[in-house]
C-alpha positions in Angstrom: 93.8 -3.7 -24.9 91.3 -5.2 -22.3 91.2 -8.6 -21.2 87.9 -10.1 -20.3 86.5 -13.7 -19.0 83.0 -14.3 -19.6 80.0 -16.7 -18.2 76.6 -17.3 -19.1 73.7 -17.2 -17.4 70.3 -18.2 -20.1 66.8 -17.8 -18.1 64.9 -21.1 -19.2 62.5 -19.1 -21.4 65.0 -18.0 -23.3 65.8 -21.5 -24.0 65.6 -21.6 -27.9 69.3 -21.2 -28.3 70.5 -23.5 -31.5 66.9 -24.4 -32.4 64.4 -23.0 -34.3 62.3 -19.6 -32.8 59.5 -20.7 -32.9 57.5 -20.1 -29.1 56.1 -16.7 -29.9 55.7 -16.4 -25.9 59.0 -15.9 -25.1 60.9 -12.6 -25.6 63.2 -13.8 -28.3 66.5 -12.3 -25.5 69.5 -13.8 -24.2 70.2 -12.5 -20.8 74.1 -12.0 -20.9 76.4 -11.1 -17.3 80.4 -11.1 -17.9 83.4 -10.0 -16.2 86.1 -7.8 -17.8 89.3 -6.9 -16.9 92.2 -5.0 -17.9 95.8 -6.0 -18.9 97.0 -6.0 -15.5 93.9 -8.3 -14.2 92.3 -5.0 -12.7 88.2 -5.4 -13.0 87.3 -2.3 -15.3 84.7 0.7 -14.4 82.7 2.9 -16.3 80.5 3.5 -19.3 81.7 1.3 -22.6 80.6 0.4 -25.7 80.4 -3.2 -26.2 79.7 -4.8 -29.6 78.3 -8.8 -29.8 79.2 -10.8 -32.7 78.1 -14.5 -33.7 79.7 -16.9 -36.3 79.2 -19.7 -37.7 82.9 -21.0 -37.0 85.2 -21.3 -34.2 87.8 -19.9 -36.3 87.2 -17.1 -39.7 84.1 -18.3 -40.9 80.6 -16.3 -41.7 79.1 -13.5 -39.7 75.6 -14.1 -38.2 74.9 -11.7 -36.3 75.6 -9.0 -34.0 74.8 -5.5 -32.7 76.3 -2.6 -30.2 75.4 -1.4 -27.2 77.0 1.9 -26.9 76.5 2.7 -22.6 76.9 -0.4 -20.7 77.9 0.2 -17.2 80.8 -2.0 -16.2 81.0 -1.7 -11.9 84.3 -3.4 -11.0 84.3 -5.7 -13.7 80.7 -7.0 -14.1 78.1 -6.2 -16.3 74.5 -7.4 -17.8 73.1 -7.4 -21.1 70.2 -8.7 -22.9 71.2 -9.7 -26.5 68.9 -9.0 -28.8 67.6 -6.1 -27.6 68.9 -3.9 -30.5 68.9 -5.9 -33.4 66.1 -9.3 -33.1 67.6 -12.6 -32.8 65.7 -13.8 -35.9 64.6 -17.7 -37.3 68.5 -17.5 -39.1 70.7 -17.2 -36.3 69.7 -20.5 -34.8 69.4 -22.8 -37.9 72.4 -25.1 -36.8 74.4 -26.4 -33.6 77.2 -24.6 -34.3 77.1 -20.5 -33.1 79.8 -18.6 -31.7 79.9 -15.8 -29.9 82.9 -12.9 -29.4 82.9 -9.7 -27.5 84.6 -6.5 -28.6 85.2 -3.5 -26.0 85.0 -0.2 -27.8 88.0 -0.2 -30.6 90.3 -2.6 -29.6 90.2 -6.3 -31.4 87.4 -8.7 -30.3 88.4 -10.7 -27.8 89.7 -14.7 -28.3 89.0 -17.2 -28.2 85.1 -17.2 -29.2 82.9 -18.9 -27.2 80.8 -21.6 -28.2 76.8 -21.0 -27.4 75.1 -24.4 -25.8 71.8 -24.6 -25.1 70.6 -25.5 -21.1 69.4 -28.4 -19.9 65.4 -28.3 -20.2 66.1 -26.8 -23.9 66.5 -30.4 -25.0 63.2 -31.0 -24.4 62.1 -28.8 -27.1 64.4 -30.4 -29.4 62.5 -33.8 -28.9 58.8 -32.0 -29.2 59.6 -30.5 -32.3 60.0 -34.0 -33.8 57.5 -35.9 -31.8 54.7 -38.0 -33.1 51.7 -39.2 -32.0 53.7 -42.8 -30.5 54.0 -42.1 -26.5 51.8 -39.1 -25.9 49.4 -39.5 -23.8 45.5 -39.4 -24.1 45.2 -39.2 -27.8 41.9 -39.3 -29.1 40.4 -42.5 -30.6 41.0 -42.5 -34.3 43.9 -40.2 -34.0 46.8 -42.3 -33.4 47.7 -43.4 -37.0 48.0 -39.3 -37.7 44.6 -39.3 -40.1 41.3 -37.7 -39.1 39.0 -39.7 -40.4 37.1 -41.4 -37.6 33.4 -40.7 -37.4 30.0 -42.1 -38.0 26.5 -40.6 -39.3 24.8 -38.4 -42.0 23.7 -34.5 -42.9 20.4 -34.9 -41.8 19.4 -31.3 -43.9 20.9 -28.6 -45.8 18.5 -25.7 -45.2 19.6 -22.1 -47.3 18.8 -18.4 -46.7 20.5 -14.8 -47.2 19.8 -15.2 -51.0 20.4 -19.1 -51.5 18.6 -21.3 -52.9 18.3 -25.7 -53.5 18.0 -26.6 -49.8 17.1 -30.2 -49.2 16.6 -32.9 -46.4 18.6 -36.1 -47.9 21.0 -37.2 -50.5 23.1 -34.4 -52.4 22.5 -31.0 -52.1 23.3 -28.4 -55.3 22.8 -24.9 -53.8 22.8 -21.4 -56.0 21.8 -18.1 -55.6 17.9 -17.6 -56.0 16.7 -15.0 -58.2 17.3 -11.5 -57.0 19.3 -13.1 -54.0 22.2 -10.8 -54.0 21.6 -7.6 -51.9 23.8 -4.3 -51.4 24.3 -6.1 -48.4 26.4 -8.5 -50.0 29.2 -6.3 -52.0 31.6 -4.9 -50.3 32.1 -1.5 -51.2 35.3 -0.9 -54.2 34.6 -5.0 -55.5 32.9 -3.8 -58.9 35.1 -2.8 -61.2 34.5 -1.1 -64.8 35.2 -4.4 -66.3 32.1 -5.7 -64.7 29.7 -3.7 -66.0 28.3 -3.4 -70.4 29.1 -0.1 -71.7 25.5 -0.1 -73.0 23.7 -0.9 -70.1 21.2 1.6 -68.9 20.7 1.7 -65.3 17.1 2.9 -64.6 17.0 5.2 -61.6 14.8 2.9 -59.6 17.4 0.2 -59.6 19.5 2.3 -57.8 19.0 4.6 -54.4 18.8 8.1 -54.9 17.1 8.3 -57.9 20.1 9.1 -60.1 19.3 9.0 -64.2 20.0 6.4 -66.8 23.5 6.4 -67.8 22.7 6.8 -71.8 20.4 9.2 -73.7 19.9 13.0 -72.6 18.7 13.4 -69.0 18.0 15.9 -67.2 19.7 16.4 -63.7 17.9 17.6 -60.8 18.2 18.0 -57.3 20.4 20.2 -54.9 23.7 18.3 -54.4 23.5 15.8 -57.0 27.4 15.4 -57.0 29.2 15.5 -54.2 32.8 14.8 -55.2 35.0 15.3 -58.8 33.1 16.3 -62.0 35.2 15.2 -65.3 33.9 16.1 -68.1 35.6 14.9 -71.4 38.0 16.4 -74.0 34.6 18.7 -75.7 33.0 22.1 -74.7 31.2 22.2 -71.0 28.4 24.2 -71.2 26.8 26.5 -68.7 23.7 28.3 -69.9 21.9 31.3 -68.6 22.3 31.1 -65.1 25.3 31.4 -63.0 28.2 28.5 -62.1 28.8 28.7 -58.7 32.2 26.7 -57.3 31.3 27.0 -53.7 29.8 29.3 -51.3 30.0 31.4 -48.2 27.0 33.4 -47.6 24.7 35.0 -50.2 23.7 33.7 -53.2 26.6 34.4 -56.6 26.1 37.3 -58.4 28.6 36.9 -61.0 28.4 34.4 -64.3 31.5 32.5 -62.9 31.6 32.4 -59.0 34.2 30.5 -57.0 34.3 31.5 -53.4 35.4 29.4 -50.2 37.1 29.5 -47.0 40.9 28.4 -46.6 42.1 27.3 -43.3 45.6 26.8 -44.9 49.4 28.0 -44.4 50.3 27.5 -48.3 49.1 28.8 -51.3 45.2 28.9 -52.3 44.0 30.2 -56.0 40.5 31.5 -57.0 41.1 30.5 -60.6 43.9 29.2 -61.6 45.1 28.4 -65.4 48.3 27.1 -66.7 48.8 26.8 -70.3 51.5 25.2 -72.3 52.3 26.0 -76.0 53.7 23.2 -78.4 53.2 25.5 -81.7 54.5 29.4 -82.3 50.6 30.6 -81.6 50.4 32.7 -78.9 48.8 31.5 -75.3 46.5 33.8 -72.9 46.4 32.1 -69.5 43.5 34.5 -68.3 41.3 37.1 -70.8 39.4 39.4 -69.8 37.0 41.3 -72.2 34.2 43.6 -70.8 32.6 45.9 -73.3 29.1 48.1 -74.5 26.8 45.9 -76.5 26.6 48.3 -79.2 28.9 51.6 -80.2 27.6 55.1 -79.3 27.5 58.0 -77.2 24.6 55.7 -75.3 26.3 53.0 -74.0 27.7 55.6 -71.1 28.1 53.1 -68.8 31.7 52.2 -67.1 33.4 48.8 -68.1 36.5 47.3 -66.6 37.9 44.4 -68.8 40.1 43.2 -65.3 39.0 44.2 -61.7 41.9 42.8 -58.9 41.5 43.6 -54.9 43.0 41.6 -52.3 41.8 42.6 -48.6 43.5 41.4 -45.5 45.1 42.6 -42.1 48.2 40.5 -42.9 51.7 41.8 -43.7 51.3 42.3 -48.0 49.0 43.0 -50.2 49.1 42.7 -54.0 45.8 43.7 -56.1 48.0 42.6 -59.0 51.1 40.7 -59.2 52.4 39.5 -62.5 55.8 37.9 -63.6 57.0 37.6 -66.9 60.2 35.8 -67.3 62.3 33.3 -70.1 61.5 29.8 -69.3 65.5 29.1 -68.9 66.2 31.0 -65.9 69.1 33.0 -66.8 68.4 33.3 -70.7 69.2 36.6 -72.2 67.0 36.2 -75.4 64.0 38.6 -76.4 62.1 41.1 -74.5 60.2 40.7 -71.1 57.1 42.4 -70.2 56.1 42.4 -66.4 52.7 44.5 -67.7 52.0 45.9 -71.1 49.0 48.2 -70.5 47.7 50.5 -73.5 45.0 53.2 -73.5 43.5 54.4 -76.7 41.1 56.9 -77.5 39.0 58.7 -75.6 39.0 62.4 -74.1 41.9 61.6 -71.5 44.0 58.6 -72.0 46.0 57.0 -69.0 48.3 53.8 -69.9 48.4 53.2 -65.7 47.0 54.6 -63.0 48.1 53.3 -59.4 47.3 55.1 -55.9 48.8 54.7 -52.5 46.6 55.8 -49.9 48.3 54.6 -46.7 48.4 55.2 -42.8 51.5 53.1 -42.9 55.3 54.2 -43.0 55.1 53.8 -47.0 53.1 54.0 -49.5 53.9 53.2 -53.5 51.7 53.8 -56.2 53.9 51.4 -58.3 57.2 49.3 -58.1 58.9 48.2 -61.1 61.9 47.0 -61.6 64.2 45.5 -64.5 66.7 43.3 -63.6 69.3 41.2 -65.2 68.7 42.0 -68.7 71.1 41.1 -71.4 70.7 44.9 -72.9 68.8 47.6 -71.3 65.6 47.5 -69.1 63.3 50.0 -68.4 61.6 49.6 -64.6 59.3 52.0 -65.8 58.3 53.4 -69.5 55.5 56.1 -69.9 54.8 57.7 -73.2 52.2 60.2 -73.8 52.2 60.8 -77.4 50.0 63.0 -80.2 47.5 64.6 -77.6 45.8 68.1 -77.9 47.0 69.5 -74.8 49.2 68.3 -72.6 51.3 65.0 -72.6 52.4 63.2 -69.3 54.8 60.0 -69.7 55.1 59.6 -65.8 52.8 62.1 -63.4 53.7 61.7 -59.7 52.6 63.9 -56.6 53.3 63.7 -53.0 51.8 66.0 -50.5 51.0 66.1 -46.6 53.3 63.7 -46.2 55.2 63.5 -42.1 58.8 63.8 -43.2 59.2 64.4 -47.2 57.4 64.8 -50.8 58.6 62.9 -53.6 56.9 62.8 -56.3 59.7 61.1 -58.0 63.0 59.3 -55.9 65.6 58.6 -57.9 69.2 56.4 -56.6 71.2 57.2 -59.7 72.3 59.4 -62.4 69.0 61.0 -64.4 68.8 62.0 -67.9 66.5 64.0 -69.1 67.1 64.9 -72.7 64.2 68.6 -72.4 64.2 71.2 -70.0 63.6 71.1 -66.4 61.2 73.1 -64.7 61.0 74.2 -61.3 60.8 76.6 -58.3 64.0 76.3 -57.7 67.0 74.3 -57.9 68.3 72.9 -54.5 71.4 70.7 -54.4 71.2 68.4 -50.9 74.5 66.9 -49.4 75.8 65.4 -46.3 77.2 68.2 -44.5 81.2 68.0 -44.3 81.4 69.3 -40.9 78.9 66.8 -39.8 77.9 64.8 -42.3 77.2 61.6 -40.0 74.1 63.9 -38.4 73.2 67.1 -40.7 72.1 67.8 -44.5 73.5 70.6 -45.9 71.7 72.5 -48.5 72.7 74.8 -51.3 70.1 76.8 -53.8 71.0 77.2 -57.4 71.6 80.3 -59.5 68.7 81.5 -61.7 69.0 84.1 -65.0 66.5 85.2 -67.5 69.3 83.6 -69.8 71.0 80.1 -70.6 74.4 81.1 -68.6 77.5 79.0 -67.7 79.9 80.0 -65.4 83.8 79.8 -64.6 86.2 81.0 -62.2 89.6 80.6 -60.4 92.5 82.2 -59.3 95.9 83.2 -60.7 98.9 85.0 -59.6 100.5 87.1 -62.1 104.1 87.3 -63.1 107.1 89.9 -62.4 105.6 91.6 -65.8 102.0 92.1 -63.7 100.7 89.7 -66.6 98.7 86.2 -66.4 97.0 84.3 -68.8 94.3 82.4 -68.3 94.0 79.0 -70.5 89.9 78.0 -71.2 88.8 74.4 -72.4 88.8 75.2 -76.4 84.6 74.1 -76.1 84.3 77.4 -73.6 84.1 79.6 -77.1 82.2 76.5 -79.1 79.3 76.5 -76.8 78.9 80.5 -75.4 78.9 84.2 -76.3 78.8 87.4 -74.6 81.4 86.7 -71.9 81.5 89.0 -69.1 84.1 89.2 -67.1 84.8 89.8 -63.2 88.2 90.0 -61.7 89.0 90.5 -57.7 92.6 91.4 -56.2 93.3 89.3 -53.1 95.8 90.9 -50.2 96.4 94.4 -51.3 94.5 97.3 -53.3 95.9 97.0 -56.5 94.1 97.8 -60.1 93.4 94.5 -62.1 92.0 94.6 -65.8 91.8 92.5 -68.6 93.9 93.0 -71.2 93.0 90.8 -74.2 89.3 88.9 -74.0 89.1 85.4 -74.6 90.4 84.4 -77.8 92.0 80.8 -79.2 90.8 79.5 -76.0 93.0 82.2 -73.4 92.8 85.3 -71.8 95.0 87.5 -70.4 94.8 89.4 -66.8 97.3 92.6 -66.0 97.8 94.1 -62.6 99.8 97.2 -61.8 102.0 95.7 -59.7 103.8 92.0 -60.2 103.1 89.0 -58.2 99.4 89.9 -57.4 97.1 86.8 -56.6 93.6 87.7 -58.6 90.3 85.9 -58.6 88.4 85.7 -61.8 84.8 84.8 -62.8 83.9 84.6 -66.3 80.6 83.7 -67.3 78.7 83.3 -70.9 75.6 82.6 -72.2 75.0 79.5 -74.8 74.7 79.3 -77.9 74.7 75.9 -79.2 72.1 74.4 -81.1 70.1 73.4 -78.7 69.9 76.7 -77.2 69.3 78.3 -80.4 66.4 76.2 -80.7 64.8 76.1 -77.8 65.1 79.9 -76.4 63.9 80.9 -72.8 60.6 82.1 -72.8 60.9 84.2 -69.6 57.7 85.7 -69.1 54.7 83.6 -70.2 50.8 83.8 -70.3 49.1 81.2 -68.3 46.3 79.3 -70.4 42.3 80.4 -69.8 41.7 77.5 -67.8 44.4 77.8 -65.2 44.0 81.5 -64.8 42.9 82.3 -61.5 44.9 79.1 -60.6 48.5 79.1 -59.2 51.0 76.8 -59.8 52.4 77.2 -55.6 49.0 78.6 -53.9 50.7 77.1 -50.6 53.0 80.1 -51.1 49.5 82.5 -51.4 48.1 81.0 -48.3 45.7 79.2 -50.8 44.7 75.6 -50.4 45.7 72.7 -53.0 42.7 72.9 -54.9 43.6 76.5 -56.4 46.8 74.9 -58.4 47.1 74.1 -61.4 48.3 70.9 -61.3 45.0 70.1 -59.5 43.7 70.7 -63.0 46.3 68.8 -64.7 46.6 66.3 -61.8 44.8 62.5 -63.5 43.2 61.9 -60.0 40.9 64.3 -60.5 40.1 63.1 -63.9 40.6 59.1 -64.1 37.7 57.2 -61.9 38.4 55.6 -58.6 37.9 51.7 -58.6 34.6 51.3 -57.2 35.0 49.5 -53.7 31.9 47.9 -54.3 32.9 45.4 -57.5 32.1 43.0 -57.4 29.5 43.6 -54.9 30.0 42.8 -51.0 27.5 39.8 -51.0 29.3 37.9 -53.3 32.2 38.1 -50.7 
């Protein structure tokens, strides 16, 4: 708890305490000094918050003010502050004689008993002026001292008008109006005529108004380079644009397209060339953009290439998308219904491809396409490709990686694959971390190949005291294979090992000539389950006419890329490249 005995000190311009604020010349402060103390009677020192409050009693009563200041320096006991200086001393504070005012050091209980606020000698003054009349001031003017201006002799000897007025005159009453054609554009203030002001029927002729604009009913024609310089709304109808092109800004050259909109941003956020939202009320299906580019007439002669959407987006920045599109619910979170990202179809023609998307980079990676499916309710496909009913060969997916600096994938895969036909390659290569390094190395294992569908099985087994051990098979072993052979290696010691019954009921059984002999066997089969029945290996196969003298590895020939097959087969070689030059580089 402190203790503290204050004084005041008011500067005589600050002498507007208990009257009215009303000299704007003075700074509206109360210049306050005290002297605090502690418990003891020891002055205080240091930085503390001090909070000023005034009421309107000695005793309870209302609140009328106050404010904080939060770092007053207190210097063995004294300190200075100007109240007012955080929150104004307004026209309420003063509106009667009785103000008192308390002090409150940091948290502890303001400080009793509050001290009434007078006001200093020369304020009085004021208190007289602001009720003063004209009685007892000196050198009033004649006329003036019964409070009414009305002293004064003589007449208007002439009323003379210009700037558009009119009824001037040199005696008696004057009636003045605006002469015909009086009122200028010099006299209204831009944004004064409203709608309201003006007939819906009138027609404005053109020489009326500067610039020459056209008559605001009947058909006109509009002529003249930058006729309209800001907004163009054009009612709920059709807005026609015939024969030449609509061009929404410009940067250089004159537009070559039907519809050009072309302009420098100098912006952080988004910008859009064309932009269309769409909202359906009904169940009829919305197209926010179409695009339709076709041959005026069927026929072999209209040879010419169309492309019913053309997307490229150029910069140096960080991404680049020459086609982004998002398909979603319109509840975030809804599981109803499927979702498209892109739906793309090709029909007809000699060689039909649904998509076709190229990487060419110089970068760390490149990616012909990124789909994904995410947070579906049932399944989702990041990528479906079909190739269905064609006379040669049928490609759902085609992907080809070569001259690549660290590896070719024509397909990466994180996850299990399923592929419900046969596989073919080279060679089958199974890649792992290596268990004797595996924070550092790969270790890689090649597969087993055979002219037939085999399966293999092995494991070891020690026989019994008899020299006998049978060998227990999953019951499917005999289900899915025929023509076992069988293989059979004595571990330890040279000791004869045959098999004495084959694989029957899911067992066979193993017989050494001398007891407790630990055997390794190997038995391997080759399928026959449906499947393999009806799909047999065709070992040995004749290449078609058009890929003989083509290879399907002529790296491993010493033969360049060009002499394999699936340069033939490959649909870069056969789909066109999007021409760099559409739209062309003038309308950039």
């Amino acid at each position: 708890m402190y203790r503290t005995l204050c004084f005041w000190k008011i500067l005589v311009a600050s002498s507007l305490i208990a009257f009215s604020i009303a000299a704007a010349a003075s700074p509206q402060l109360i210049n306050y000094q005290g002297r605090a103390t502690d418990n003891s009677g020891l002055p205080l020192t240091g930085t503390y918050s001090l909070t000023f409050r005034i009421y309107d009693s000695g005793t309870s009563g209302n609140l009328v003010w106050s404010e904080t200041h939060n770092a007053v320096s207190i210097n063995g006991g004294l300190f200075t502050v100007l109240l007012g200086s955080v929150t104004p001393l307004g026209e309420g504070v003063f509106t009667s004689a009785n103000r008192f005012l308390t002090v409150q050091i940091g948290a502890d209980p303001e400080l009793s008993p509050r001290q009434r606020i007078a006001a200093v000698a020369y304020a009085l003054t004021a208190v007289e002026a602001d009720s003063a009349s004209w009685s007892g001031i000196k050198g009033i003017p004649a006329g003036f001292a019964d409070g009414i201006d009305n002293v004064g002799t003589g007449d208007i000897t002439a009323v003379n008008t210009s700037g558009g007025l009119t009824g001037g005159v040199t005696s008696g009453d004057a009636n003045i109006s605006i002469a015909s054609g009086g009122v200028t554009s010099t006299h209204i203030a831009n944004s004064t005529i409203v709608d309201a002001d003006l007939s819906p029927s009138a027609g404005i002729s053109p020489s009326k108004i500067a610039g020459g604009v056209p008559t605001l009913t009947g058909s006109q024609l509009f002529s003249g380079t930058n006729t309209f310089n800001n907004t163009i709304i054009v009612g709920d109808s059709t807005a026609r644009f015939d024969n030449t092109t609509v061009a929404l800004g410009r940067i250089t050259a004159a537009p070559t397209a039907l519809l050009s909109a072309r302009r420098r941003y100098n912006d952080t956020f988004f910008n859009y060339g064309i932009f269309s939202w769409l909202e359906n009320v009904s169940t009829g299906q919305t197209t926010a953009l179409y695009g339709l580019s076709r041959a005026s007439t069927p026929g072999s002669a209209n040879g010419g290439s169309v492309l019913g959407l053309y997307a490229r987006a150029e910069s140096d920045g960080i991404t680049r998308y020459g086609v982004q599109a998002i398909s979603r619910t319109l509840t975030p979170g809804l599981n109803s219904g499927a979702t498209w990202g892109i739906v793309s179809n090709a029909k007809w023609g000699t060689d039909c491809f649904g998509m076709y998307a190229s990487a060419d980079s110089a970068g760390f990676s490149g990616y012909g396409v990124v789909a994904k499916a995410i947070n579906g309710s049932s399944s989702g496909w990041g990528l479906h490709g079909a190739a269905n009913n064609n006379n040669v060969y049928g490609y759902g997916v085609w992907g080809e990686a070569y001259n690549n600096g660290w590896g070719n994938y024509a397909g990466y895969f994180v996850g299990d694959v399923n592929v419900s036909g046969n596989i073919l390659m080279p060679s089958l290569i199974t890649e792992i971390d290596h268990p004797l390094d595996p924070e550092h190395q790969i270790l890689r294992l090649a597969g087993v190949d055979s002219p037939e569908m085999k399966t293999i099985y092995d494991g070891i087994i020690t026989t019994d005291a008899n020299g006998e051990a049978i060998v227990n098979m999953p019951l499917y072993v005999e289900a899915l294979n025929g023509e076992f052979r069988y293989q059979l290696t004595v571990i330890g010691e040279f000791v004869q090992a045959i098999i004495a019954k084959k694989l029957e009921n899911g067992r066979f059984t193993i017989r050494t000539e001398k007891p407790n002999v630990e055997v390794c066997w190997l038995l391997t089969g080759v399928r026959k389950d449906a499947f393999a029945q009806a799909n047999p290996l065709a070992v040995e196969l004749q290449k078609r006419q058009e890929e003989r003298g083509h290879y399907l590895h002529p790296e491993a020939f010493g033969l360049t890329r060009e002499r394999g097959i699936d340069a033939l087969r490959s649909p870069k070689t056969m789909a066109p490249t999007p021409n760099d030059d559409l739209p062309p580089d003038n309308s950039r």
